[in-house]
Residue, then its C-alpha position, 0 to 999 in steps of 0.5 A: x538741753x545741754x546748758x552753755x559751758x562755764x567758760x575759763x580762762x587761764x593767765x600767765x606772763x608767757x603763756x608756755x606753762x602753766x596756763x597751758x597746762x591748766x587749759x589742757x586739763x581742764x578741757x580734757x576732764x571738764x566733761x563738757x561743763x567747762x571750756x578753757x582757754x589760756x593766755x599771757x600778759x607778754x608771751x614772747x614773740x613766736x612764743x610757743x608752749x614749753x616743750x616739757x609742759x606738752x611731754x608730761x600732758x600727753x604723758x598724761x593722756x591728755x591731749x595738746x592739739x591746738x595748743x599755742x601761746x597767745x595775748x590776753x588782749x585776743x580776749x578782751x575783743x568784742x568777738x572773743x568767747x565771753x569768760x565766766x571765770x579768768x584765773x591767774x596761775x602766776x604771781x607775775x600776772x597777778x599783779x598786772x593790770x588785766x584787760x577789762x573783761x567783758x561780762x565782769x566775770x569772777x576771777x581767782x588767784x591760784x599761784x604756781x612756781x614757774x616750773x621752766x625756771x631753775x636750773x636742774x637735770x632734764x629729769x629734774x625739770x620734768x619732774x617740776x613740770x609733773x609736779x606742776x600739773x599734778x598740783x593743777x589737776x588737784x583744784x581742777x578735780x575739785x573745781x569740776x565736782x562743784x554741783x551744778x547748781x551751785x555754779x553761778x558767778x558768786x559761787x563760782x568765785x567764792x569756790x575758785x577763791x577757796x580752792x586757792x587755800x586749798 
């Protein structure tokens, strides 16, 4: 009997980079232990992900079908997937009032520059976008090795929490 994913959700203001990236990777190495999902606090109208945050993802050999910019308000509905851990990947996002999120889940702060910011050649942007990814995927890795039993909603807190200082 397969027990029921850890549920995660990513935030960030726009929903374009790293949050995407952060569902994306989690998604692809989280070995069905994990669901992620992303949002932001006010993705612009149209919003889509970044186009260099998608080219260094399927650079990466990770998939970004289904990937799109959405409100966190979606996940704050009575319908919405219940979240085991919501994780802000900015600085903005972090100091905004979130919505409540139904079933108090843990949450973490685990900040990133905004890597679409900045001035800089084409290969100097993508090169902060693999940076940026690089940078997720190394607390990802960290998150997803945790033992199974050591997964509950305390735990899962503390460790994302601690993976934040790491």
């Amino acid at each position: 009997m397969n027990p029921q994913p850890i549920n995660v959700l990513f935030l960030c203001t726009h929903n374009s980079a790293r949050s995407i990236l952060a569902e994306a990777t989690l998604n692809h190495i989280g070995k069905g232990r994990f669901k992620a999902y992303s949002a932001g606090s006010s993705p612009r109208q149209n919003q889509q992900p970044h186009p260099l945050a998608l080219e260094v993802l399927r650079s990466a050999g990770v998939s970004t079908e289904g990937l799109h910019s959405k409100t966190w308000d979606a996940f704050g509905k009575p319908d919405a997937p219940h979240m085991d851990l919501v994780i802000t990947v900015c600085d903005n996002a972090a100091g905004e009032v979130c919505p409540f999120w139904p079933g108090q889940p843990a949450t973490a702060h685990w900040g990133y520059a905004d890597p679409s910011e900045g001035d800089g050649t084409e290969a100097q942007k993508r090169e902060a976008f693999r940076q940026t990814l690089h940078a997720i995927r190394r607390r990802l890795d960290l998150l997803v090795n945790l033992p199974p039993a050591g997964v509950d909603k305390l735990m899962l807190q503390t460790r994302a929490r601690d993976l934040a200082r790491s």
